[in-house]
DSSP file (Angstrom, degrees, kcal/mol; ACC not computed):
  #  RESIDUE AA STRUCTURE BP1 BP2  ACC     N-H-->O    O-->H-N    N-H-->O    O-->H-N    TCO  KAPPA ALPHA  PHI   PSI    X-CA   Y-CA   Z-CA
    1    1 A X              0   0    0      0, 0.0     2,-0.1     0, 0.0     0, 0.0   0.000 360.0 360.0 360.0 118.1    0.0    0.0    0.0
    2    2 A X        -     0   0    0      1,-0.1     2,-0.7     2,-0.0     0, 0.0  -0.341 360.0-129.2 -79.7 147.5    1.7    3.1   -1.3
    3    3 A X        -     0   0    0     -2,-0.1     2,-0.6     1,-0.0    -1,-0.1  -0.828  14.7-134.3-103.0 139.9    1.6    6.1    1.5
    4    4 A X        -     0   0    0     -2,-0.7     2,-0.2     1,-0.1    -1,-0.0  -0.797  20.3-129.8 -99.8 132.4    0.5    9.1    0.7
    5    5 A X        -     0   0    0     -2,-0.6     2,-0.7     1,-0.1    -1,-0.1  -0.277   6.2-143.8 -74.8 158.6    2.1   12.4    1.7
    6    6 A X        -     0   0    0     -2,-0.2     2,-0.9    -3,-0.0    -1,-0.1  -0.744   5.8-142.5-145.7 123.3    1.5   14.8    2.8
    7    7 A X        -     0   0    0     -2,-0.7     3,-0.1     1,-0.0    -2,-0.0  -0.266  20.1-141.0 -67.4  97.9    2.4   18.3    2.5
    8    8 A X        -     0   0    0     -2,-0.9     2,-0.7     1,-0.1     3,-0.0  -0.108  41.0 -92.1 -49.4 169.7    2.6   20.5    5.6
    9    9 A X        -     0   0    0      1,-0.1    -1,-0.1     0, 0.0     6,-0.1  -0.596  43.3 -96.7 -78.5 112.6    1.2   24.1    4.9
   10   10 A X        -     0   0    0     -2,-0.7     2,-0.4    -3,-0.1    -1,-0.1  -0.062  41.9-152.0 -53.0 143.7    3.4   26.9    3.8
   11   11 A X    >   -     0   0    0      4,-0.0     3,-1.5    -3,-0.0     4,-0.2  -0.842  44.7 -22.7-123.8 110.8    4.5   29.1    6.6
   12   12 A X  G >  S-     0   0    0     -2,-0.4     3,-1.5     1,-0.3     4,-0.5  -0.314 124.9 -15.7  89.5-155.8    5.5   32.8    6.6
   13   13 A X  G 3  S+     0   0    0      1,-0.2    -1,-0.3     2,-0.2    -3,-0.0   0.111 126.0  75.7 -87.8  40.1    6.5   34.5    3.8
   14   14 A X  G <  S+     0   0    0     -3,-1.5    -1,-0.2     1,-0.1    -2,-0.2   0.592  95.6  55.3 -96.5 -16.9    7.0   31.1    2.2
   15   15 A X  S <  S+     0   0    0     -3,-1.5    -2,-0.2    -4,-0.2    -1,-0.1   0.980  82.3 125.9 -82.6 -57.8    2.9   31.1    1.9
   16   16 A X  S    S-     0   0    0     -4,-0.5    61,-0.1     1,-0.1    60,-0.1   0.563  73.3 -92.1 -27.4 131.9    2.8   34.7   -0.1
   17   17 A X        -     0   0    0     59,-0.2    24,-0.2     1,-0.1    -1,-0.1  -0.046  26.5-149.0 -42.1 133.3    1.0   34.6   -3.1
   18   18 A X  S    S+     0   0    0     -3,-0.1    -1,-0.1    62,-0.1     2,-0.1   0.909  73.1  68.3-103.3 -17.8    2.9   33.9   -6.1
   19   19 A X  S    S-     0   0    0      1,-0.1     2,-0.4    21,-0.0    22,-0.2  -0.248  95.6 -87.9 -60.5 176.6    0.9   35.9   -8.4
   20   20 A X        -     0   0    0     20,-0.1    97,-1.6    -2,-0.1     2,-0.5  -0.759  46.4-177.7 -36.7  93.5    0.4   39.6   -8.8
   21   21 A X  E     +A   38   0A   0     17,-2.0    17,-1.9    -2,-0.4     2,-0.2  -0.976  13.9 151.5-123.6 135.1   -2.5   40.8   -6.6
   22   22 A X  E     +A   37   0A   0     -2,-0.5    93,-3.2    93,-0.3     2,-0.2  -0.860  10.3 165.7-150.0 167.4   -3.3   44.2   -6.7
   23   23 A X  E     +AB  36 114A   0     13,-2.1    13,-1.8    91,-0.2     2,-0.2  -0.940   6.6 151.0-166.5 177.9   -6.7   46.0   -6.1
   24   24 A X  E     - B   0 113A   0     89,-1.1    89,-3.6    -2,-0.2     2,-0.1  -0.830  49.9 -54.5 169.5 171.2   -8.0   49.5   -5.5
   25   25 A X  E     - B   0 112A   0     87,-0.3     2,-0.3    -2,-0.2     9,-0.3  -0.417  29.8-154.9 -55.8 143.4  -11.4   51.2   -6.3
   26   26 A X  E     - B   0 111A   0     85,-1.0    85,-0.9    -2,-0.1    -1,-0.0  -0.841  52.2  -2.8-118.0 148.7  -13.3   51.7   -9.3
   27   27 A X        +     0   0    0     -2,-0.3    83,-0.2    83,-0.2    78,-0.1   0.127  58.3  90.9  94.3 163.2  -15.8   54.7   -9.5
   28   28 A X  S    S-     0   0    0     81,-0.2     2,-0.5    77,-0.1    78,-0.1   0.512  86.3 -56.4  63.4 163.3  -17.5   57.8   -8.2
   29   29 A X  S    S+     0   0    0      2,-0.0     2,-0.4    81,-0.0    -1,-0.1  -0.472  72.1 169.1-107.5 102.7  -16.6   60.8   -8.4
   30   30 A X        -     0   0    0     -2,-0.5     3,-0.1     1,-0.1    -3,-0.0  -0.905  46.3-140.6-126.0 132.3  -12.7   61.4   -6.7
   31   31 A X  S    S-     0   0    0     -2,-0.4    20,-4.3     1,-0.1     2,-0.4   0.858  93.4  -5.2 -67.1 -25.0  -10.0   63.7   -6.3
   32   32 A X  E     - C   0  50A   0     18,-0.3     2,-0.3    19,-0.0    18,-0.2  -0.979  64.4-131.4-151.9 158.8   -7.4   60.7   -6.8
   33   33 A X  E     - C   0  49A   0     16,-1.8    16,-3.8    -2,-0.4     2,-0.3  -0.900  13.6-148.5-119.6 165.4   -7.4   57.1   -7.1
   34   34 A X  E     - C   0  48A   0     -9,-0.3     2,-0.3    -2,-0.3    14,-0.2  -0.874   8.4-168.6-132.5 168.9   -5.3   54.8   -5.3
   35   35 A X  E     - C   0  47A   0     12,-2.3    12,-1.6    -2,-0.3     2,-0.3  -0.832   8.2-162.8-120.4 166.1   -4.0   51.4   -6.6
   36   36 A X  E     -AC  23  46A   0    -13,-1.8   -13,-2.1    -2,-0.3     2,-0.4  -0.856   8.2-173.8-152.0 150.5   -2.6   49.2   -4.3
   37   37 A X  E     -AC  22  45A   0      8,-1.0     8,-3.1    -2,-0.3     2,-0.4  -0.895  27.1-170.7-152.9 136.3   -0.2   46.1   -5.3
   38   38 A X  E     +A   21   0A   0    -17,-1.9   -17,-2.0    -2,-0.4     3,-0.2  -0.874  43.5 140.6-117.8  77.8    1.8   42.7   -3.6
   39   39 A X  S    S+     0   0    0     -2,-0.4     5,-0.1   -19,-0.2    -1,-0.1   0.814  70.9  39.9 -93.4 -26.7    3.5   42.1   -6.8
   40   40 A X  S    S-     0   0    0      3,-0.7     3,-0.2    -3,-0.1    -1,-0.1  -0.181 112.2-114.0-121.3  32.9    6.7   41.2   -5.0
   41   41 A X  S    S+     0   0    0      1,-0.3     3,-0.1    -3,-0.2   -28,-0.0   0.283  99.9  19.9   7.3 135.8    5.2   39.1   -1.9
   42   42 A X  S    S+     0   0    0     23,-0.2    22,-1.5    24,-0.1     2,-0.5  -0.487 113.8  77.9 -92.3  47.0    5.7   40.7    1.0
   43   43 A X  E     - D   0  63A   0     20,-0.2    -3,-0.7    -3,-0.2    20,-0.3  -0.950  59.3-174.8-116.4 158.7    6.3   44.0   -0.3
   44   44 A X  E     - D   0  62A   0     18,-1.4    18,-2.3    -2,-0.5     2,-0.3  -0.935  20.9-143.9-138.8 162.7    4.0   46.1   -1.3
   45   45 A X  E     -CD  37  61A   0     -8,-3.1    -8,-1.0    -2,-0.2     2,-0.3  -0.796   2.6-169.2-125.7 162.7    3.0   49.4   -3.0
   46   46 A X  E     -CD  36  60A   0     14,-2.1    14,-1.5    -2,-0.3     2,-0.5  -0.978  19.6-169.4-144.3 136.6    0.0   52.2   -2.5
   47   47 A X  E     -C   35   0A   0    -12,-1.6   -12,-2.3    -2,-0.3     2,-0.5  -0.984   5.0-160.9-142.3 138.2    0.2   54.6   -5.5
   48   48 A X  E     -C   34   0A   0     -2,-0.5     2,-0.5    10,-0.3   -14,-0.2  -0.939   9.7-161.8-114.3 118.6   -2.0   57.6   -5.0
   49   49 A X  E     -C   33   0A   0    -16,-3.8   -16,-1.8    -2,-0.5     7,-0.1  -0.789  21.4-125.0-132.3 112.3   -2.8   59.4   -8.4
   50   50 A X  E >   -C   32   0A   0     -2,-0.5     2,-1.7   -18,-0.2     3,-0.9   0.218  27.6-130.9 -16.6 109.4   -4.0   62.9   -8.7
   51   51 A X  T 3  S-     0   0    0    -20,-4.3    -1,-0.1     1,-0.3     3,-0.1  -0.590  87.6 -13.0-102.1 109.7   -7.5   62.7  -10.9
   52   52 A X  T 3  S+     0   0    0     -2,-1.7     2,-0.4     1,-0.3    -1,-0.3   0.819 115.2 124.3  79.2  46.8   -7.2   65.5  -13.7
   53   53 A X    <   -     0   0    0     -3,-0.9    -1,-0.3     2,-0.1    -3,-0.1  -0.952  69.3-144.7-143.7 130.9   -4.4   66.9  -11.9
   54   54 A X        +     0   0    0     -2,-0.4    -1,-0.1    -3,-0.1    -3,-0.0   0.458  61.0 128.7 -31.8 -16.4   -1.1   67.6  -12.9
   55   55 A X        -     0   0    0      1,-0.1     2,-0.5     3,-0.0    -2,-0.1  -0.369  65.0-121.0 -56.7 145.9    0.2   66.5   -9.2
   56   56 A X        -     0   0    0     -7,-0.1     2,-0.1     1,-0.0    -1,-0.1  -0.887  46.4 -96.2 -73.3 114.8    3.0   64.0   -9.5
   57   57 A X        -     0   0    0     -2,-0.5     2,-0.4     1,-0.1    -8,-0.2  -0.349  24.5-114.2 -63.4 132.1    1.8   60.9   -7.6
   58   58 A X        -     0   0    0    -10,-0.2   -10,-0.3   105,-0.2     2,-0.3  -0.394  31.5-173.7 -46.9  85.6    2.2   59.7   -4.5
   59   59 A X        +     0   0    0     -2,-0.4   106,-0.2   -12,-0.2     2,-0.2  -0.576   7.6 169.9-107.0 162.0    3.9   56.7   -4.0
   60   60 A X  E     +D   46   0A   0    -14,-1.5   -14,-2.1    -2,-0.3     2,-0.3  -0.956   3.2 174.9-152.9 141.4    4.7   54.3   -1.0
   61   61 A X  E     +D   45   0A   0     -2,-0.2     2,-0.5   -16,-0.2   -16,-0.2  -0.974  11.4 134.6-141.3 147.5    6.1   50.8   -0.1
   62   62 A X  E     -D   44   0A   0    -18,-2.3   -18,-1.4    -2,-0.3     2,-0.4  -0.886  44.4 -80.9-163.4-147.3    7.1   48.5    2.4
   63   63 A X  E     -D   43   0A   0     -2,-0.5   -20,-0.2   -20,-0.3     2,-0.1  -0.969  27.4-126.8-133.6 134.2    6.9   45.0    3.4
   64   64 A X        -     0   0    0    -22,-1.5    11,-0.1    -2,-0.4   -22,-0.1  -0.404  41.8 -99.7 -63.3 140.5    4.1   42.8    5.3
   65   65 A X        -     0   0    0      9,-0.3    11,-1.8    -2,-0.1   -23,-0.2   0.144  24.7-123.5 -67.0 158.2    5.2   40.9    8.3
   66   66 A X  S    S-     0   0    0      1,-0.4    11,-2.2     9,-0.2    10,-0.6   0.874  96.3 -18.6 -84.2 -71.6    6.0   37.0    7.4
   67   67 A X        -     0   0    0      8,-0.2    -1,-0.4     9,-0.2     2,-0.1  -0.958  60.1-144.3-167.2 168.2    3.3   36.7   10.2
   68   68 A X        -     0   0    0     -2,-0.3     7,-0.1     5,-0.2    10,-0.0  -0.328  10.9-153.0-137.1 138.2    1.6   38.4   12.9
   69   69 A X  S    S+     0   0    0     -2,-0.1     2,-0.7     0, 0.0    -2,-0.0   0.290  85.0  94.8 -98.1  -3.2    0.3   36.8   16.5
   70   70 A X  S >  S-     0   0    0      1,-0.1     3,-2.3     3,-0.0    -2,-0.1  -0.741  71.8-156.7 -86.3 110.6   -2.1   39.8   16.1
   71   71 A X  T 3  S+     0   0    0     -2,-0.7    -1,-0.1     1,-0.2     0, 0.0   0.664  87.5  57.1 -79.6   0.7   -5.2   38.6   14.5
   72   72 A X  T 3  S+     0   0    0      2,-0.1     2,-0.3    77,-0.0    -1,-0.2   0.218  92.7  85.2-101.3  17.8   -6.3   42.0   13.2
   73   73 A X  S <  S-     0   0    0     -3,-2.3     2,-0.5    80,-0.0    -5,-0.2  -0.891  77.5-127.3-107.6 149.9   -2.9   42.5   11.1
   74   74 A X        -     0   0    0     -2,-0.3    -9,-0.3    75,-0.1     2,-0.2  -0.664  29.2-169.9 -94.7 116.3   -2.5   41.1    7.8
   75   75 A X     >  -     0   0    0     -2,-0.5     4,-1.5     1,-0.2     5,-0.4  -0.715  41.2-108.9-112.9 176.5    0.6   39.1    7.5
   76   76 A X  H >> S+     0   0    0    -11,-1.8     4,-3.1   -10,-0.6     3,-0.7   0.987 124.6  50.1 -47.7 -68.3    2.6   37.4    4.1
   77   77 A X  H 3> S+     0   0    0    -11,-2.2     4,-1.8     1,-0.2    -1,-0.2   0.746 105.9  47.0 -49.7 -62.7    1.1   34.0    6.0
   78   78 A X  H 3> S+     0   0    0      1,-0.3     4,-1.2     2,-0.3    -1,-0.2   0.574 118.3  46.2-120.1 -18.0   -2.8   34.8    6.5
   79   79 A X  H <X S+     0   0    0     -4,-1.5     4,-2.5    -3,-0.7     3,-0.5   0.890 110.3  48.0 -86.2 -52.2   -3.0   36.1    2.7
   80   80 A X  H  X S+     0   0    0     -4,-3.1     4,-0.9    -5,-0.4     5,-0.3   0.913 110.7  51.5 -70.4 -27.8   -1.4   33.6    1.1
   81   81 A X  H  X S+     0   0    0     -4,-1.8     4,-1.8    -5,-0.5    -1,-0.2   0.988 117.1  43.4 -57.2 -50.5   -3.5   31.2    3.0
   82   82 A X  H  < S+     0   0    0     -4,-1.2    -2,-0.2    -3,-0.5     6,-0.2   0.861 113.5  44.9 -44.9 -53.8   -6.4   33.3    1.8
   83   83 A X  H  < S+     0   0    0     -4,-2.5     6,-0.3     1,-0.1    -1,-0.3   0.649 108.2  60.4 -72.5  -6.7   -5.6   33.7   -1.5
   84   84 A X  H  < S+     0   0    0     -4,-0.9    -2,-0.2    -5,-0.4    -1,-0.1   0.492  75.0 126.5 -88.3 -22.4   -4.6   29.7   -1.5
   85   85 A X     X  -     0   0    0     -4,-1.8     4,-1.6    -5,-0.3    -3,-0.0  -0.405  62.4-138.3 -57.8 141.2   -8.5   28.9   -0.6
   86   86 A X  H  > S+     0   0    0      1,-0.2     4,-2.1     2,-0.2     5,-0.2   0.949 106.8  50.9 -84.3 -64.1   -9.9   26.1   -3.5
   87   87 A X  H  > S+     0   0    0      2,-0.2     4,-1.2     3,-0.1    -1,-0.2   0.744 105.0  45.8 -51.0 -39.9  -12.9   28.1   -3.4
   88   88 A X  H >4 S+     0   0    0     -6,-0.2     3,-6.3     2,-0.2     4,-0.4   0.944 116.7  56.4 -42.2 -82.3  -11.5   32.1   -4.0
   89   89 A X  H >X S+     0   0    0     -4,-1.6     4,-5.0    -6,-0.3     3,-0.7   0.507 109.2  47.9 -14.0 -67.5   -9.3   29.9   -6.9
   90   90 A X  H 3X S+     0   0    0     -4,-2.1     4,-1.5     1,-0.3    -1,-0.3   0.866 111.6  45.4 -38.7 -62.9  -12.7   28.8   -8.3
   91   91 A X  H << S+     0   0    0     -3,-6.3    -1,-0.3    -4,-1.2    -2,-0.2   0.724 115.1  43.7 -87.5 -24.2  -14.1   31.7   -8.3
   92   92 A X  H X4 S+     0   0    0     -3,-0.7     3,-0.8    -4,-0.4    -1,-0.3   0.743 110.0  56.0 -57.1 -47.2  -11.3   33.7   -9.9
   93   93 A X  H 3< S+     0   0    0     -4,-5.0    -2,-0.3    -5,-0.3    -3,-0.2   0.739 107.7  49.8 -73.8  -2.8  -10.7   31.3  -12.2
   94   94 A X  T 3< S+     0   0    0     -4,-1.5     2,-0.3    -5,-0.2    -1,-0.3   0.193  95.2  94.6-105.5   6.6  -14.2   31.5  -13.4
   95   95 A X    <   -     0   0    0     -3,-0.8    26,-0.1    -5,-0.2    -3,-0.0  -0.738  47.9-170.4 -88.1 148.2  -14.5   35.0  -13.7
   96   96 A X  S    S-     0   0    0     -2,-0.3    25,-0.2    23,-0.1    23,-0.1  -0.608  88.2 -57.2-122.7  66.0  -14.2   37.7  -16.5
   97   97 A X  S    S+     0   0    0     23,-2.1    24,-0.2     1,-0.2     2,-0.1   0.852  87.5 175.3  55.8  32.1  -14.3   41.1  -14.4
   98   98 A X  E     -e  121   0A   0     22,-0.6    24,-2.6     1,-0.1     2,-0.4  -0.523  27.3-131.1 -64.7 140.4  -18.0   39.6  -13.1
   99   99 A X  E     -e  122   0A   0     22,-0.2     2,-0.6    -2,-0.1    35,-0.3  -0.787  18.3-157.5 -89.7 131.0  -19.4   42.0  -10.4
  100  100 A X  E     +e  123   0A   0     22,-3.6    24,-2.6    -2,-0.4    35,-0.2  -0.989  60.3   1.6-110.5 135.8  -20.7   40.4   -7.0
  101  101 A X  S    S-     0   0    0     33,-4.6    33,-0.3    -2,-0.6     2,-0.3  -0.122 111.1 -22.8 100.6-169.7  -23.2   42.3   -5.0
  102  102 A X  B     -G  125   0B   0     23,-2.2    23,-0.9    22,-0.2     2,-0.7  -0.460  52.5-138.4 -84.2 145.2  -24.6   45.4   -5.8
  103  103 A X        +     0   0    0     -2,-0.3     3,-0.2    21,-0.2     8,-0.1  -0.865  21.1 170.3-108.4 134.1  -23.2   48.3   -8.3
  104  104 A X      > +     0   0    0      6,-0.7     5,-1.1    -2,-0.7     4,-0.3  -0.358  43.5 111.5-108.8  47.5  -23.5   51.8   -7.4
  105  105 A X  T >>5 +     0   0    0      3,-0.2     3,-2.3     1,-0.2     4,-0.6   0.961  69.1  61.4 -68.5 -39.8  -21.6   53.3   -9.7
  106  106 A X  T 345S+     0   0    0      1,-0.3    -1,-0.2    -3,-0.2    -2,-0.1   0.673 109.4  45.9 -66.3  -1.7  -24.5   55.1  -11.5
  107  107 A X  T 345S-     0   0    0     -3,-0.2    -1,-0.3     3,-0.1    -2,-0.1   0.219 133.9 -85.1-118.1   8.5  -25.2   56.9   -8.4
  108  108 A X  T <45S+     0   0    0     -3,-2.3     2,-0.3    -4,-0.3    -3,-0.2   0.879  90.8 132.2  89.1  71.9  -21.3   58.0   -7.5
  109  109 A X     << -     0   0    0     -5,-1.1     2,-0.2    -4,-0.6    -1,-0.2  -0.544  42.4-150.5-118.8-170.6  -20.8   54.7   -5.8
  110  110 A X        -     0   0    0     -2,-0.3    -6,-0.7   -83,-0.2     2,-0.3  -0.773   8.5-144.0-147.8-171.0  -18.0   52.5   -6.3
  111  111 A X  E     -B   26   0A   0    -85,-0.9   -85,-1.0    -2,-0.2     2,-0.3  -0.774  27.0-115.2-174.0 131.2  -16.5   48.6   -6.4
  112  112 A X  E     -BF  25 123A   0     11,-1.8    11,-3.6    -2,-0.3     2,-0.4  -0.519  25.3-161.0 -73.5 133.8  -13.5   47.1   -5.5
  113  113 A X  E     +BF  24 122A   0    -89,-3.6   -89,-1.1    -2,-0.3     2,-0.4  -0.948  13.2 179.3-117.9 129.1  -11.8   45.7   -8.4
  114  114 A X  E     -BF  23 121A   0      7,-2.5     7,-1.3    -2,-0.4   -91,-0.2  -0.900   7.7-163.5-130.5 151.6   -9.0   43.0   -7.4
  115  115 A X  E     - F   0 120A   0    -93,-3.2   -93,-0.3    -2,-0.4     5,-0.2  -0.594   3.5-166.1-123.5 175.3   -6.9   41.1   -9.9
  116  116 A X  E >   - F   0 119A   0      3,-1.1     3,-1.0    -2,-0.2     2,-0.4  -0.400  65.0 -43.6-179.4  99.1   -5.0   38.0   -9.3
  117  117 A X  T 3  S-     0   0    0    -97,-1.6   -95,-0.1     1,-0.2    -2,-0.0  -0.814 130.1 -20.4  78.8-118.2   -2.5   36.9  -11.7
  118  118 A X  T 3  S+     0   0    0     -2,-0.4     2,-0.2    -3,-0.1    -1,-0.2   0.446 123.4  85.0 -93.5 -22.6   -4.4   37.5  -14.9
  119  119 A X  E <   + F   0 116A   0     -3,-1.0    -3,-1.1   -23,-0.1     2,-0.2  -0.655  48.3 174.4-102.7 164.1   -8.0   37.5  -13.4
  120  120 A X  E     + F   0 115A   0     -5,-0.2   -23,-2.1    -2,-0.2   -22,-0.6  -0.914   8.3 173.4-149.4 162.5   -9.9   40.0  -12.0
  121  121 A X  E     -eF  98 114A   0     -7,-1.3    -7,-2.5   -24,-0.2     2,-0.3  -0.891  28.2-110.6-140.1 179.6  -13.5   40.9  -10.6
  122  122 A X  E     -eF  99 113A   0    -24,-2.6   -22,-3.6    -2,-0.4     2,-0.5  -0.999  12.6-159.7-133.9 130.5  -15.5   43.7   -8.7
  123  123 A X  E     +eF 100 112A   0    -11,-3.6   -11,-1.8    -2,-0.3   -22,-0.2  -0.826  24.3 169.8-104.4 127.0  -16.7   43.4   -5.5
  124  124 A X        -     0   0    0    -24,-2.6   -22,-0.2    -2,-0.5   -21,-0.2  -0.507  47.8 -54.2-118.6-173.6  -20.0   46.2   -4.6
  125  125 A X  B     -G  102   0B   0    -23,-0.9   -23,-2.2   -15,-0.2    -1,-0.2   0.137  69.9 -77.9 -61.7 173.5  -22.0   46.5   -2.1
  126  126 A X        -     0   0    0    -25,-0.2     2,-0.2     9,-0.1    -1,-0.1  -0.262  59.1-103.8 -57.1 164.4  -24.6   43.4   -0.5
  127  127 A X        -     0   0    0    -26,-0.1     8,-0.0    -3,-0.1    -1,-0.0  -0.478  28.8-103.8 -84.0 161.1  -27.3   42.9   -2.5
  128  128 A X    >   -     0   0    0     -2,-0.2     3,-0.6     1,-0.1     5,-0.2  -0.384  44.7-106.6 -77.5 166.2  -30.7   44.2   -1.5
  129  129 A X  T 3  S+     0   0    0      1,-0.2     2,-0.8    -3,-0.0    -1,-0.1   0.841 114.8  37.7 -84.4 -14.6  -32.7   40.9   -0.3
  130  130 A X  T 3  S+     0   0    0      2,-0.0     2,-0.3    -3,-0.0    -1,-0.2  -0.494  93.1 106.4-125.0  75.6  -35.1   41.0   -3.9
  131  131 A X  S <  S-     0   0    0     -2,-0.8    -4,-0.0    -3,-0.6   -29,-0.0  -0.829  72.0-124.8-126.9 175.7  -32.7   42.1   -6.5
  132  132 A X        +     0   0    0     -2,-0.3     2,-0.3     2,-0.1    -2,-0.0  -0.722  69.0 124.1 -95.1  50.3  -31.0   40.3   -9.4
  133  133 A X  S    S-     0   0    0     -5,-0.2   -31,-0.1   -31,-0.0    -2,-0.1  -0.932  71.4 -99.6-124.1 125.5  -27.9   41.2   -8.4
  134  134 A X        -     0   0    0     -2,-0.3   -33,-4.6   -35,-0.3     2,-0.1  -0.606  40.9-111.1 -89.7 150.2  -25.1   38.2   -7.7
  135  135 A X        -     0   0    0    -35,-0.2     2,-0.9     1,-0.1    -1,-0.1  -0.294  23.8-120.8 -80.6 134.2  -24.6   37.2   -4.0
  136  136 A X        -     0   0    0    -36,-0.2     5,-0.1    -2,-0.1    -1,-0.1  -0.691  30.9-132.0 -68.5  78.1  -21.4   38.1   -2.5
  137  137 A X    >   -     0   0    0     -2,-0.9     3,-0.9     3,-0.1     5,-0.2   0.028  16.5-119.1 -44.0 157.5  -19.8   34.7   -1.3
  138  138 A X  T >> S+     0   0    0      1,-0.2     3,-2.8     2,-0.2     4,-0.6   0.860 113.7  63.0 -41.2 -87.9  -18.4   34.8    2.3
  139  139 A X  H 3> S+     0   0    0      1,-0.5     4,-2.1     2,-0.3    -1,-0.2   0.332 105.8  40.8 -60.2 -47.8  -15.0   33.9    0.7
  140  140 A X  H <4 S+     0   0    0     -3,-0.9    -1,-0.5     1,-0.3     4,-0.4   0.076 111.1  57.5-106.9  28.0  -14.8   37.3   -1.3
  141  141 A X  H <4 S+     0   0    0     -3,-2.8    -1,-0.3     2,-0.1    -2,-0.3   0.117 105.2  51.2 -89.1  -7.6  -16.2   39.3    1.6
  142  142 A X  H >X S+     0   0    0     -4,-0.6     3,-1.6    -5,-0.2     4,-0.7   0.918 112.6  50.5 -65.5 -46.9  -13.4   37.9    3.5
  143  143 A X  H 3X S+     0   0    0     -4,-2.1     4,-2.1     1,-0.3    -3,-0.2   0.873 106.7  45.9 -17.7 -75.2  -11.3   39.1    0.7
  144  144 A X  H 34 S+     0   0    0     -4,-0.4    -1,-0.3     2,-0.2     2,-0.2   0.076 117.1  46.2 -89.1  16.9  -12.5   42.4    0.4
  145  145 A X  H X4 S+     0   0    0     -3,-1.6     3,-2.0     2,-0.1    -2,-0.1   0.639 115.1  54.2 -70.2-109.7  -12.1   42.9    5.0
  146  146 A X  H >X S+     0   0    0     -4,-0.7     3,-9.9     1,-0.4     4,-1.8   0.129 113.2  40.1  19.3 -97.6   -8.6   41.2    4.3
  147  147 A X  H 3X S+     0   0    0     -4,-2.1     4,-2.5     1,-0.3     3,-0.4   0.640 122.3  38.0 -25.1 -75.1   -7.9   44.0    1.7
  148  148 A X  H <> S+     0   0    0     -3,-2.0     4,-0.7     1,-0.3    -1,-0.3   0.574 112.5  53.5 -29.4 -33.7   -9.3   46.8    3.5
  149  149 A X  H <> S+     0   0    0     -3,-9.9     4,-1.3     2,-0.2    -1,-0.3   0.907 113.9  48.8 -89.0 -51.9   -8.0   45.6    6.6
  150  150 A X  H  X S+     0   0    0     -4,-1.8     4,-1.4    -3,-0.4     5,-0.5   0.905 109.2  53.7 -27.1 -62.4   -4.5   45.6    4.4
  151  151 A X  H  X S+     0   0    0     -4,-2.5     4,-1.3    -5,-0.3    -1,-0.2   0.915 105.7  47.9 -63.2 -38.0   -4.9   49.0    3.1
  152  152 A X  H  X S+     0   0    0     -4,-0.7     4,-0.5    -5,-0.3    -1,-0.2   0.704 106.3  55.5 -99.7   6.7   -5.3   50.6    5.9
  153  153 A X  H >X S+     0   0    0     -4,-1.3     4,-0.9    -3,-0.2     3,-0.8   0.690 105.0  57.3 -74.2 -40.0   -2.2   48.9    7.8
  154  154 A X  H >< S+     0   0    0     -4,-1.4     3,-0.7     1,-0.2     6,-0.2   0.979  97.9  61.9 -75.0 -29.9    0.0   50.2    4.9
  155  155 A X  H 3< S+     0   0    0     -4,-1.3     6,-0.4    -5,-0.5    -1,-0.2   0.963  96.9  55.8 -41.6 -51.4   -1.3   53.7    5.7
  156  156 A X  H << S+     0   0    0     -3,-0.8    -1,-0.2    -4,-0.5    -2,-0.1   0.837  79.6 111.7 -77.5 -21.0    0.4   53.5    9.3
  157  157 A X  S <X S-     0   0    0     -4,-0.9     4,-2.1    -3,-0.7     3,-0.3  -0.311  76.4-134.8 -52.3 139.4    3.9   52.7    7.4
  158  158 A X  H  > S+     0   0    0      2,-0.2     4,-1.2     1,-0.2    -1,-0.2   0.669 111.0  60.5 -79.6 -11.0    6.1   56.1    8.3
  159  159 A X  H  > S+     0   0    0      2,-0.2     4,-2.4     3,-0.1     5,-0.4   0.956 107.2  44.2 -59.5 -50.5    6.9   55.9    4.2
  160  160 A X  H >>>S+     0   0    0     -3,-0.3     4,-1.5    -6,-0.2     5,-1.1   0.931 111.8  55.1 -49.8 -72.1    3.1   56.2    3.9
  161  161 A X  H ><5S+     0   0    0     -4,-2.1     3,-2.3    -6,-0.4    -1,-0.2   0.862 113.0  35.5  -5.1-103.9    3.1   58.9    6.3
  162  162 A X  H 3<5S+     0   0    0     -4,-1.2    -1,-0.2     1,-0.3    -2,-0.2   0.400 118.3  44.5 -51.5 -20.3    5.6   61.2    4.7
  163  163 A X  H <<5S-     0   0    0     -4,-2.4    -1,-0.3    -3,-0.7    -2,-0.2   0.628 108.4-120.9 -94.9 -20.7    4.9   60.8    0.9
  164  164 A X  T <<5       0   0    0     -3,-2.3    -3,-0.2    -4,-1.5    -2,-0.1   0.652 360.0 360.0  91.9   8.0    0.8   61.0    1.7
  165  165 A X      <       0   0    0     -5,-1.1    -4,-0.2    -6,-0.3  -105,-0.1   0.439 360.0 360.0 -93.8 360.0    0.0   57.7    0.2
């Protein structure tokens, strides 16, 4: 009887994503937009860009923690686990820039648009309970905390600080 192995989980920043994951807001009516990008697992970028302004933009970087004993900071380990979920994978790989939940763009609303590797969606608000609107799985409303939760940790970086991204 042949044994099967088994592969413990990756750990730290051996767990970082190995794609390109970047995300940022789409929509409504803004003085700048911001992108923000893990291209180089665990660094990251926030690029702040000026909308119909001449302003040079505002850029910032740093690096994510391998991992965190805090359980409301985002570390290299608790995204790459996230992004490593069968089900996200699914649901990315079966997307073409599909919206979940509801879009308020037409009303100055907005949706987070997140790539990974080569795919991408937008995530809006929930859906009203009788619309035709697709349901936001749990998975990509973990996502889109995660992110948020993400974004506003890279704000506290003193790079972040001092350039204004």
């Amino acid at each position: 009887m042949d044994a099967q192995v088994v592969m413990p989980p990756l750990q730290g920043c051996d767990a970082c994503p190995e794609e390109n994951l970047t995300w940022g807001w789409q929509g409504g009516f803004v003085a700048f937009t911001e992108q923000l990008s893990l291209t180089s697992c665990p660094s990251f970028e926030r690029i702040r860009r000026p909308a119909g302004s001449e302003m040079p933009d505002a850029r910032c970087f740093g690096d994510l923690s391998c991992t965190s004993d805090a359980p409301e900071e985002v570390s290299a380990e608790s995204l790459g686990r996230l992004v490593a979920n069968e089900e996200l994978r699914s649901i990315f790989d079966a997307s073409d820039s599909t919206i979940f939940g509801r879009d308020s763009r037409p009303v100055d609303g907005s949706l987070l648009s997140v790539s990974l590797g080569e795919q991408s969606l937008l995530i809006g608000d929930e859906c009203p309970s009788a619309s035709d609107c697709r349901a936001i799985p749990e998975i990509l409303s973990e996502l889109r905390e995660t992110l948020l939760a993400l974004d506003e940790q890279m704000r506290e970086v003193e790079r972040c600080i001092e350039s204004g991204g």
